[in-house]
PLY file of the C-alpha trace (Angstrom):
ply
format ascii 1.0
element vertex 536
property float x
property float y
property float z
element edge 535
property int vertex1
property int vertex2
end_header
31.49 0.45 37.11
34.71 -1.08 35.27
35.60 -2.73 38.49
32.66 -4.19 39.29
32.41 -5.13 35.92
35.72 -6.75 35.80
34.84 -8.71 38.94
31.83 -9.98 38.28
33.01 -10.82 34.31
29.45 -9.01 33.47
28.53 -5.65 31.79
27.55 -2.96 33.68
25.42 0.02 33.23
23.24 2.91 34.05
20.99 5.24 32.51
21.45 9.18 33.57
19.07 11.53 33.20
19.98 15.22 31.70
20.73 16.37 35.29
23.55 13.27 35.68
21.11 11.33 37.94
21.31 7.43 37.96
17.71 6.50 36.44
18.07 3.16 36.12
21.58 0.33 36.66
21.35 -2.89 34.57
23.64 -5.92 34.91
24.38 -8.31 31.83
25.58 -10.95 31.18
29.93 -11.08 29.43
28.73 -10.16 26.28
25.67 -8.44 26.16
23.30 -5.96 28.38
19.83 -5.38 28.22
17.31 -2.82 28.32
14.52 -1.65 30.29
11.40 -1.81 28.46
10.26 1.72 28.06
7.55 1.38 25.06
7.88 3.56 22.43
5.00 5.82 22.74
6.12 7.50 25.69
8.60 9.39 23.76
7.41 13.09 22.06
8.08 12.64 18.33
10.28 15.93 18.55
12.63 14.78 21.53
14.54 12.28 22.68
13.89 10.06 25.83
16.10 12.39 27.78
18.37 9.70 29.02
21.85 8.15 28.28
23.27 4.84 28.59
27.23 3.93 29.92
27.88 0.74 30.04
30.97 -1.79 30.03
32.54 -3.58 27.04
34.87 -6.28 28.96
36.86 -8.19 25.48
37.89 -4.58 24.23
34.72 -3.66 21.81
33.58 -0.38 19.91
29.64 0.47 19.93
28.74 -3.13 18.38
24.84 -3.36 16.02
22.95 -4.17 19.24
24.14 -0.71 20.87
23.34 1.02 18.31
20.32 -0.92 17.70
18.94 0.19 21.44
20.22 3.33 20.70
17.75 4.47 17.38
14.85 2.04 19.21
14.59 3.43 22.39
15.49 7.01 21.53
18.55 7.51 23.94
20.04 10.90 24.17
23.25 8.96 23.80
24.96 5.40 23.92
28.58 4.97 25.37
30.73 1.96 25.57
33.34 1.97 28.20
36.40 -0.45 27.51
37.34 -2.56 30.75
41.29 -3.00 30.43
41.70 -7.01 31.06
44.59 -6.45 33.66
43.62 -3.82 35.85
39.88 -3.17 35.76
40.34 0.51 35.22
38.29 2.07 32.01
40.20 2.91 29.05
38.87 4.36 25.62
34.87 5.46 25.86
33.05 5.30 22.59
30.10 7.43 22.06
27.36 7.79 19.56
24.02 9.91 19.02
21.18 10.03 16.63
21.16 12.47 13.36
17.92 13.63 12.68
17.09 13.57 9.30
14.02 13.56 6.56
13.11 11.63 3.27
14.89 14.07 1.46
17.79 13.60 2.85
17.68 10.20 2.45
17.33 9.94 -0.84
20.51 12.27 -1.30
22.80 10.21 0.58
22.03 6.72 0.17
24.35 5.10 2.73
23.59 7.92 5.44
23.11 6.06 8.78
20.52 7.36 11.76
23.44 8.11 14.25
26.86 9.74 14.45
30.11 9.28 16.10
31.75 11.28 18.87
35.56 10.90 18.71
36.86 8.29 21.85
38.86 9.33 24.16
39.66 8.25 28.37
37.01 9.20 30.46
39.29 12.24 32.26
39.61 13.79 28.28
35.88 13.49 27.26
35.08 17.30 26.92
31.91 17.17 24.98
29.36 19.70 25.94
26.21 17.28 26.53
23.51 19.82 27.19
24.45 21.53 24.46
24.79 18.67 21.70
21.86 17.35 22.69
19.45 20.32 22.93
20.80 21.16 19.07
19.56 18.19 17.75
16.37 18.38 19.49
16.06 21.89 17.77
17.24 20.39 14.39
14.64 17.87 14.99
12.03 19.86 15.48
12.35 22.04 12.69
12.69 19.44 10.73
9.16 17.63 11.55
8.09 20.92 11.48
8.66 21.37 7.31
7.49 17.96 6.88
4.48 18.24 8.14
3.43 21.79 6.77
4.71 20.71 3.56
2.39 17.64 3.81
-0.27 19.01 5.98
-3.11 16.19 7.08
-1.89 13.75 4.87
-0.89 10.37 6.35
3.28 9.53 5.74
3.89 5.82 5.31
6.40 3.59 3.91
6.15 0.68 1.87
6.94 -2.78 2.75
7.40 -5.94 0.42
8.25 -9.34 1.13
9.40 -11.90 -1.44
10.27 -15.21 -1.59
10.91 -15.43 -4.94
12.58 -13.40 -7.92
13.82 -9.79 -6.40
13.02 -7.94 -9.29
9.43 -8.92 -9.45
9.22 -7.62 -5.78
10.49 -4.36 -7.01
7.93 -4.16 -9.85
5.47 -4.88 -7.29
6.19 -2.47 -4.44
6.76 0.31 -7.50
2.79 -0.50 -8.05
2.22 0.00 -4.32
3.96 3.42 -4.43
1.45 4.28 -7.31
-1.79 2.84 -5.33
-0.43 4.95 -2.29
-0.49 7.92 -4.28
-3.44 7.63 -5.50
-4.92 7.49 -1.89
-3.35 10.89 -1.14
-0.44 9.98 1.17
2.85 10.76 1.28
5.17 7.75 0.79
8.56 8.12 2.44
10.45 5.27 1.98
10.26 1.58 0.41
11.86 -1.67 1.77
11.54 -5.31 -0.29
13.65 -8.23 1.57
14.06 -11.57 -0.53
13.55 -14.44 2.31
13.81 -18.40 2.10
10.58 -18.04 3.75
7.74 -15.66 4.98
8.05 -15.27 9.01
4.82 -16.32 10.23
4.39 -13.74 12.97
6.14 -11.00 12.10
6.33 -11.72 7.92
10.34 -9.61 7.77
13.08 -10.86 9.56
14.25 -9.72 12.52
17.35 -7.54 11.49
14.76 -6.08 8.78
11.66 -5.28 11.18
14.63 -3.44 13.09
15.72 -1.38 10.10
11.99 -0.34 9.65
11.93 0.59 12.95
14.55 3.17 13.14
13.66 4.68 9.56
10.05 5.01 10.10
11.09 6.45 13.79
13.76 8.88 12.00
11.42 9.77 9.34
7.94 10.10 11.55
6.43 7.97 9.40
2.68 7.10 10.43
1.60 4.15 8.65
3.09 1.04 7.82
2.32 -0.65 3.88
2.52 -4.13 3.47
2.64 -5.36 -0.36
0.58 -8.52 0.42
-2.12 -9.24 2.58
-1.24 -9.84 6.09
-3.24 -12.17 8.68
-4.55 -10.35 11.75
-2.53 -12.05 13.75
0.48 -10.56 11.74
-1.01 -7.13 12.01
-0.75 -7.31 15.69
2.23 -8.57 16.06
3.98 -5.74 13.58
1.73 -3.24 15.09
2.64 -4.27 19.00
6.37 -4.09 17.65
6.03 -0.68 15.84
3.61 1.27 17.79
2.46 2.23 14.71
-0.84 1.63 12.26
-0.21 -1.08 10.27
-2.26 -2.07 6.74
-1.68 -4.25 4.04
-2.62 -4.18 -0.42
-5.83 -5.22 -0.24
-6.79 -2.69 2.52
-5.28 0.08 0.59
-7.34 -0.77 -2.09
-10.33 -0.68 -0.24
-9.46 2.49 1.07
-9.25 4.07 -2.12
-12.11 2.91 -3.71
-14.16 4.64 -0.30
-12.23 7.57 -0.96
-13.82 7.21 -5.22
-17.33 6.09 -4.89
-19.75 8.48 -5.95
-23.05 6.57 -6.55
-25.11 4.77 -4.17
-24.53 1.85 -5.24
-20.75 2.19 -5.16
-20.72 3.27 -2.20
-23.20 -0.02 -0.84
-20.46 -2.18 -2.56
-17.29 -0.38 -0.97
-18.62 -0.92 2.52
-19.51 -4.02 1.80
-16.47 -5.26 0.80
-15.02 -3.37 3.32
-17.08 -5.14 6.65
-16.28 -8.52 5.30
-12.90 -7.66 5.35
-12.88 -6.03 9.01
-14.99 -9.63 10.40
-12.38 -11.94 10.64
-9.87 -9.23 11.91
-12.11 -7.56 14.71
-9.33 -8.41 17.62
-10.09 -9.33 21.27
-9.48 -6.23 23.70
-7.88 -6.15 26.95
-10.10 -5.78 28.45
-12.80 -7.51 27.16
-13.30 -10.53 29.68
-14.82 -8.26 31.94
-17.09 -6.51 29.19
-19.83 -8.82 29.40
-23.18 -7.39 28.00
-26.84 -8.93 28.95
-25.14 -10.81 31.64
-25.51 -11.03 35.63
-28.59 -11.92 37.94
-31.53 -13.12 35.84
-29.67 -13.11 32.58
-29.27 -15.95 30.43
-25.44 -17.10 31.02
-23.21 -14.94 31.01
-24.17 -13.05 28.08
-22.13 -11.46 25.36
-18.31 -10.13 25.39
-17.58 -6.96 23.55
-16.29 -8.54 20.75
-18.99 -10.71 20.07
-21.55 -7.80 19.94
-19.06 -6.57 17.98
-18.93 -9.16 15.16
-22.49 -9.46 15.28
-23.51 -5.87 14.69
-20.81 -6.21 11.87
-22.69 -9.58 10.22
-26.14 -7.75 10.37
-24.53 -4.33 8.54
-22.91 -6.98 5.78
-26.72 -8.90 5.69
-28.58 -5.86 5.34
-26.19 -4.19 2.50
-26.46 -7.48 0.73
-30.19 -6.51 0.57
-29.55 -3.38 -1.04
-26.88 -4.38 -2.90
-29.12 -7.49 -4.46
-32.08 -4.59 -5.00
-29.70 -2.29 -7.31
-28.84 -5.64 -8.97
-32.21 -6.05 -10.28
-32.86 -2.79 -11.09
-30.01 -2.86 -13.41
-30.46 -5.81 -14.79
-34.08 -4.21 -15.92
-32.12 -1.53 -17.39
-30.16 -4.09 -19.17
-33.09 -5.92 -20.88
-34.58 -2.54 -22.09
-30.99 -2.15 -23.69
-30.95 -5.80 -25.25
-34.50 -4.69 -26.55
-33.19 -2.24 -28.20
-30.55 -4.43 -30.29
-27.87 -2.26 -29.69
-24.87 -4.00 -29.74
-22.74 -3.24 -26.64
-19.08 -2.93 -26.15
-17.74 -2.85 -22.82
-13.90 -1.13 -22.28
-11.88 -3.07 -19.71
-8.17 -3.51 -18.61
-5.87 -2.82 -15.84
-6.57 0.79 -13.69
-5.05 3.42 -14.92
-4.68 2.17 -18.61
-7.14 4.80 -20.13
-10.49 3.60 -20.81
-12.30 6.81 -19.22
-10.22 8.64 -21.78
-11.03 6.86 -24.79
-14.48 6.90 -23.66
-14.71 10.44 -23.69
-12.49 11.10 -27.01
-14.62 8.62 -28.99
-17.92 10.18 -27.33
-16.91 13.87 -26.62
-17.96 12.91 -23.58
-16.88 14.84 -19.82
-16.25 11.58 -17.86
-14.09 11.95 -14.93
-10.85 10.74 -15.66
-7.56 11.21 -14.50
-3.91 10.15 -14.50
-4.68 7.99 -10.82
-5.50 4.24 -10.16
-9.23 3.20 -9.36
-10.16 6.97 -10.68
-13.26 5.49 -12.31
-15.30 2.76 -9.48
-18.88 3.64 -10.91
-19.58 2.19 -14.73
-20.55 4.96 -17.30
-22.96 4.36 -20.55
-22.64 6.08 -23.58
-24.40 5.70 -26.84
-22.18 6.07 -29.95
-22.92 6.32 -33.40
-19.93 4.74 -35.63
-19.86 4.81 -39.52
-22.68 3.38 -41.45
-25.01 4.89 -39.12
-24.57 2.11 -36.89
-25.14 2.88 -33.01
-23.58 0.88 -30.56
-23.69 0.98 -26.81
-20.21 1.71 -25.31
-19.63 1.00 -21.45
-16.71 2.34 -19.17
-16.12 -0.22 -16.61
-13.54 -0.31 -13.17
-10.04 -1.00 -13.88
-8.86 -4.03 -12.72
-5.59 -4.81 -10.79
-3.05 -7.65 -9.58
-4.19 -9.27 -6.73
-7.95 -7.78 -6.43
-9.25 -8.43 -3.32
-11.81 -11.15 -3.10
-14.32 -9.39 -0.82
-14.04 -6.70 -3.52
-14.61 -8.75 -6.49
-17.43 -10.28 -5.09
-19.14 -6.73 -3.68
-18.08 -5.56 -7.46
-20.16 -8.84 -8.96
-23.69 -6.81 -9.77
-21.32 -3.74 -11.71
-19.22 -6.40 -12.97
-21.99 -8.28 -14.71
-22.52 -5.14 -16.67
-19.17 -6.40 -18.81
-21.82 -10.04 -19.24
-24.18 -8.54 -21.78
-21.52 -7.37 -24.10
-21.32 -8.37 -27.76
-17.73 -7.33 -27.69
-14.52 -6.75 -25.07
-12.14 -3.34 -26.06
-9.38 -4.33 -24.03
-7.57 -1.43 -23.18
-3.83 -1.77 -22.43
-1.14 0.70 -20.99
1.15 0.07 -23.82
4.11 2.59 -21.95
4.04 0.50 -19.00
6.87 -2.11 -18.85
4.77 -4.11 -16.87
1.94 -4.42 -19.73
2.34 -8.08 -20.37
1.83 -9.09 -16.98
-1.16 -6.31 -16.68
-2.43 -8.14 -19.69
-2.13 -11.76 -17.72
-3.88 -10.10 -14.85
-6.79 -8.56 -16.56
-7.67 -11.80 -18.64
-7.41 -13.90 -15.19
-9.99 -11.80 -13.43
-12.23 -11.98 -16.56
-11.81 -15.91 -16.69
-12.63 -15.75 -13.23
-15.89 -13.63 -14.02
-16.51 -16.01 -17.04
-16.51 -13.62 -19.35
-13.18 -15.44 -21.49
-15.91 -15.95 -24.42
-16.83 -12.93 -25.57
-14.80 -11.41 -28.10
-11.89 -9.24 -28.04
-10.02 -6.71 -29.27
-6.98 -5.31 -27.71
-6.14 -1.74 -28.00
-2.27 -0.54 -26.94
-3.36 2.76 -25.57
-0.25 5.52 -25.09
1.83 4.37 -28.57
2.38 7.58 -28.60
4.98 7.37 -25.79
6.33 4.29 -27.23
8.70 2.97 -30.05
7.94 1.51 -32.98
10.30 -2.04 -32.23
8.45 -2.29 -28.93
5.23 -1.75 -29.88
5.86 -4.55 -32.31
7.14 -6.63 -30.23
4.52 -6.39 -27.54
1.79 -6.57 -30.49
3.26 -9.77 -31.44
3.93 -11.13 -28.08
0.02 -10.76 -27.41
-1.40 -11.87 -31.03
1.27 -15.19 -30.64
-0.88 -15.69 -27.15
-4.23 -14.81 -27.62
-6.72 -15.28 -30.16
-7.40 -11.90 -30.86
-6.81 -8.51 -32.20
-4.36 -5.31 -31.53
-4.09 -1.72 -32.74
-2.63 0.84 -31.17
-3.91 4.09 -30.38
-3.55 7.23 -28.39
-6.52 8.21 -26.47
-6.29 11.33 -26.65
-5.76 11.80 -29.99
-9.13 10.69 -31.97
-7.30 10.43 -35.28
-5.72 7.92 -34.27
-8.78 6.17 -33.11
-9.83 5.34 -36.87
-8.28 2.11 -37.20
-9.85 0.71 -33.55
-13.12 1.93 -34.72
-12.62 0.22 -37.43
-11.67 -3.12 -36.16
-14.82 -2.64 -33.81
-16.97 -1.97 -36.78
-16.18 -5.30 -38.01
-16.16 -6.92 -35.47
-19.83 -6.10 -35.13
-20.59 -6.79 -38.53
-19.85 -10.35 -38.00
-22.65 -11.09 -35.90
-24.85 -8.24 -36.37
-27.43 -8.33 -39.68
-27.29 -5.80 -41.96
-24.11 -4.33 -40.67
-21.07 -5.55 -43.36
-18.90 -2.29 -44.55
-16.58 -0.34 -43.52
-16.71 3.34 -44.07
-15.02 6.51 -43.01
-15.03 7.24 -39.31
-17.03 10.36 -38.85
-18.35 12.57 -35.77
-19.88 10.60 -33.05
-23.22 10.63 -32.10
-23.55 10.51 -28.24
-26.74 10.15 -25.87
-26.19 9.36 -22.53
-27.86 6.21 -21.30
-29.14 5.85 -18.15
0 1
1 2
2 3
3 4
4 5
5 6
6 7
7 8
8 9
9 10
10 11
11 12
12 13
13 14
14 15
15 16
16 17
17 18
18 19
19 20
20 21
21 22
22 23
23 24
24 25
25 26
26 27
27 28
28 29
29 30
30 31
31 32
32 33
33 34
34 35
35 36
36 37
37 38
38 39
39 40
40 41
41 42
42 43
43 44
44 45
45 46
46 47
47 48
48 49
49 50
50 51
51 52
52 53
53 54
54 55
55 56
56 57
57 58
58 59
59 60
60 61
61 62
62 63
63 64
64 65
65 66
66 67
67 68
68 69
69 70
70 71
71 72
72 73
73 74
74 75
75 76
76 77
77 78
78 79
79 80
80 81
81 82
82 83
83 84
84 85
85 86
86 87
87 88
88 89
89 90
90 91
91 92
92 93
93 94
94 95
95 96
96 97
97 98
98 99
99 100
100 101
101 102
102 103
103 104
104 105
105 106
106 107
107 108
108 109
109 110
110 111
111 112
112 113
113 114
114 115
115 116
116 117
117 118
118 119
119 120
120 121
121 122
122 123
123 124
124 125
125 126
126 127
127 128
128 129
129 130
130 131
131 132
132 133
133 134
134 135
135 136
136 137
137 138
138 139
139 140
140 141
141 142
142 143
143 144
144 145
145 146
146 147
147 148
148 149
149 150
150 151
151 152
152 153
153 154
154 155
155 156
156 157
157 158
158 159
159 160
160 161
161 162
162 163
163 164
164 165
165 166
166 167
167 168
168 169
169 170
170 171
171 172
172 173
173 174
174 175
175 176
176 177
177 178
178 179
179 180
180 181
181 182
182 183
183 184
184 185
185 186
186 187
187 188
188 189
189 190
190 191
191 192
192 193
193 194
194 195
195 196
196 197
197 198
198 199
199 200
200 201
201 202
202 203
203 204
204 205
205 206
206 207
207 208
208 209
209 210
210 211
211 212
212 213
213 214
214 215
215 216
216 217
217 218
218 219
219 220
220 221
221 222
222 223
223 224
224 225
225 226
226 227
227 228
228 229
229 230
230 231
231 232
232 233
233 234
234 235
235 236
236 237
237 238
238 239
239 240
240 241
241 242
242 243
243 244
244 245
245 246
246 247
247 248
248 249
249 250
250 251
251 252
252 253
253 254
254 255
255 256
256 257
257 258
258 259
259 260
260 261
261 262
262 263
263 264
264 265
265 266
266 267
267 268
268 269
269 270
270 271
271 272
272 273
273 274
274 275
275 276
276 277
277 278
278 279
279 280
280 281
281 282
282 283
283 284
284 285
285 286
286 287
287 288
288 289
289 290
290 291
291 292
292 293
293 294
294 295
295 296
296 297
297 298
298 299
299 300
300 301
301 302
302 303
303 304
304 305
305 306
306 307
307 308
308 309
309 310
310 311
311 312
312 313
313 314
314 315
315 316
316 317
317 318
318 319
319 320
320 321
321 322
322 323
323 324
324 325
325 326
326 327
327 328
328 329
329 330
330 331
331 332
332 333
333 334
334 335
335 336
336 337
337 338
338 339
339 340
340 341
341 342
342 343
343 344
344 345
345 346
346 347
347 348
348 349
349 350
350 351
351 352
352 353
353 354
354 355
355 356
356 357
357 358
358 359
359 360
360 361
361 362
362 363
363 364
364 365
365 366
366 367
367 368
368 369
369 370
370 371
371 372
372 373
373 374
374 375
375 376
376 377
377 378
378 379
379 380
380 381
381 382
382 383
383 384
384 385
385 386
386 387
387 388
388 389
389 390
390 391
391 392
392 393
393 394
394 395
395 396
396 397
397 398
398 399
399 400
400 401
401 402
402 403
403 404
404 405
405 406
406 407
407 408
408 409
409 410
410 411
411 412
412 413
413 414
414 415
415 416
416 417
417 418
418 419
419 420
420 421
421 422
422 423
423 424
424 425
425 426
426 427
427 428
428 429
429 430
430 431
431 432
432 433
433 434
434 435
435 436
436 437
437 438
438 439
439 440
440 441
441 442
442 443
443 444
444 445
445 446
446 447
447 448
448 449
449 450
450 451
451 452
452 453
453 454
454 455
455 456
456 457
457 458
458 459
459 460
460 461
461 462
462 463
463 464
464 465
465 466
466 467
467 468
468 469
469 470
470 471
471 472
472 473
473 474
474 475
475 476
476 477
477 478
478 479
479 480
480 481
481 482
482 483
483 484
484 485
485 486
486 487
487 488
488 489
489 490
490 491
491 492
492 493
493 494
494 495
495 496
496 497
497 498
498 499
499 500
500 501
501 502
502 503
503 504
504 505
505 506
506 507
507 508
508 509
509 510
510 511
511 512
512 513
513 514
514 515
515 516
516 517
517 518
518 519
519 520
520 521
521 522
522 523
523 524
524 525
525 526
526 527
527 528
528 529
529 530
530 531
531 532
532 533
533 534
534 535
């Protein structure tokens, strides 16, 4: 091989099977070789491809990136280098290196740990590594190791994270941490993140090349199954990172979606979610194959040559999103019924909003002593609750639990969301309910009242309640109280929702507030037990 090599002034090599068969002999060009294209789904998730590469290095080189690059993609037992000497031809020193199989865990211990290993060079007559063994030990280690993972996290999908950025870094990091959060919340494991900082978004792939390789060989080393993008990717994009990866790729707004399928409860939730979700899936239904020959209603005596798969496809897809709009646009005026026999009531009615996760369902049910589902997850609340609460005075209000909102909701969502949404319409008064332990609250807080401009609902009147001071400081609880009074026209107290003593001065603020624009309704007295009725 060195000979030829040095004639020719081209690398050389060959990939051996386990039994020292020649499966395959390439020819390069001076500086580089290339690869059969295997396809990565050949390859059992526990094993290796059961082949090794030799080839020739003719300018004196170690293992360079793209070796070891071919060597994580394509799964090789093993990659070796064999140094040409320039005078003679002959080989001299043969460098060697394997995969180390490893899992998230020990990832996170060793920061810098790299998917392969080193064997020491040597001339070819020295080399007196035991192949068969070496390599059937890390198969074993491998094994075992999947093994643990997946008991540990049995039938839950494993998926890293991906965000893109092309501006400030650290805003990409605040963003991918919420990511981690909504993955959570959908029950998966997450086992790694990765943000890049780019001039500009690749249009086919959206990372860079030397990036998309990186995710490669970590979500190959740590069997990851999905990929996460943190922004919403075109389907053309999908494909392309998918065809790369041989793995399922999804991006925010589909997470989201999958979540709130995984929440709804009601009907009506449940009309909205797949709603949102087939207007989502329309524009990405992708072409098969082998769908040129798939015509439908075609041949002798049809009428032209009838439909491909895709098209019936798309059209089953546009009569499922017509006929939910039906049933969606029925619920809508059943509630808004239910609505008018509130209003004819003259209950005032408060609606709690804010970013997921922030606490309303809480502070519904400590002001009510209500059971409300709620829990320490994003999007744990999708269908709206009533309550009827009496506050001091003997007034009665109506108090409504809405869904959270979040950066970035996707449109289809928002506009499947519109009938609950105009629940928040027909409210005398806004509770605002912020995270106030979140670093991130300020921009939560710009998020929140964007998506309410959005619904034009920026008139009706607001208080702002800093839920969780009890995990916060004094000096930033000022601050971020003054930083939101100096911004908007409106209220703040903080509170802890699960505390109802500290509840009095909200209620008081909402007291009056109501007594502004409510007759017969001007003083303030002592907060005292609530009254609750649920309303249906």
């Amino acid at each position: 091989m060195t000979e030829i090599s040095h004639e020719t002034g081209r690398q050389v090599g060959v990939l051996l099977n386990r039994k020292g068969q020649v499966e395959y002999v390439m020819v390069g060009n001076a500086k580089q070789i290339e690869m059969p294209d295997f396809g990565r789904a050949r390859v059992s998730e526990d094993r290796f491809r059961g082949l090794r590469c030799v080839h020739t290095h003719l300018n004196g080189e170690k293992l360079n990136q793209d070796d070891l690059t071919d060597l994580a993609l394509l799964r090789l037992d093993l990659m070796s280098a064999v140094q040409v000497n320039p005078r003679t031809g002959l080989p001299d020193l043969v460098y060697s290196a394997h995969l180390v199989p490893s899992t998230a865990e020990k990832l996170e211990t060793e920061a810098q740990s790299l998917p392969y290993e080193f064997l020491e060079p040597d001339i070819p007559s020295q080399l007196d590594t035991n192949f068969i063994a070496l390599i059937n030990s890390l198969e074993n280690e491998m094994a075992r190791s999947r093994r643990t993972a997946r008991s540990r996290h049995a039938n839950r999908d494993r998926v890293m994270l991906v965000g893109v950025t092309t501006g400030y870094l650290s805003e990409a990091e605040e963003s991918i941490a919420e990511l981690e959060e909504l993955a959570l919340s959908a029950d998966v494991v997450v086992l790694d993140k990765i943000v890049q900082r780019r001039p500009q978004i690749d249009p086919k792939t959206v990372l860079g090349r030397g990036k998309l390789e990186e995710l490669l060989i970590r979500s190959m080393r740590l069997g990851a199954d999905l990929i996460v993008f943190d922004t919403e990717l075109s389907p053309s994009q999908v494909r392309s990172i998918s065809t790369i990866t041989d793995l399922k790729v999804i991006d925010r707004p589909q997470l989201i979606l999958d979540i709130f399928a995984q929440r709804a409860q009601s009907r009506e939730g449940k009309f909205q979610v797949e709603l949102a979700q087939l207007k989502y899936l329309l524009p990405r239904l992708a072409q098969g194959q082998n769908s040129a020959f798939s015509r439908l209603a075609g041949g002798i005596g049809g009428r032209g040559p009838g439909e491909t798969k895709l098209e019936t496809d798309r059209r089953r897809v546009r009569d499922k999103i017509s006929q939910l709009e039906k049933q969606v646009d029925n619920l809508q005026r059943q509630r808004q019924e239910r609505r008018k026999n509130r209003v004819q009531r003259n209950l005032p009615i408060i609606s709690l909003v804010g970013y997921t996760n922030a606490g309303k369902s809480t502070l519904l049910n400590t002001l009510t002593q209500s059971k409300v589902y709620a829990e320490k997850k994003m999007f744990a609340t999708l269908d709206p609750t009533s309550r009827r609460l009496r506050l001091p005075y003997e007034q009665e209000v109506i108090i409504n639990d809405t869904v959270g909102f979040i950066r970035d909701l996707p449109e289809t969502l928002v506009a499947a969301f519109r009938a609950t949404l105009e629940e928040i319409s027909d409210s005398d008064l806004l509770v605002h309910v912020v995270d106030a332990s979140n670093p991130n609250a300020i921009a939560q807080v710009e998020s929140v009242e964007k998506i309410l401009g959005e619904l034009e609902l920026s008139q009706i009147p607001e208080i702002v309640v800093l839920n969780k001071a009890d995990l916060v400081d004094e000096t930033t609880l000022a601050a971020l109280e003054r930083q939101i009074t100096s911004e908007r026209d409106c209220e703040t107290v903080a509170v802890s929702a699960l505390d109802s003593k500290s509840l009095r001065p909200m209620v008081e603020r909402v007291e009056a507030t109501i007594a502004g624009f409510k007759p017969g309704f001007d003083e303030v007295s002592e907060l005292t037990a609530a009254h609750v009725e649920p309303i249906s």
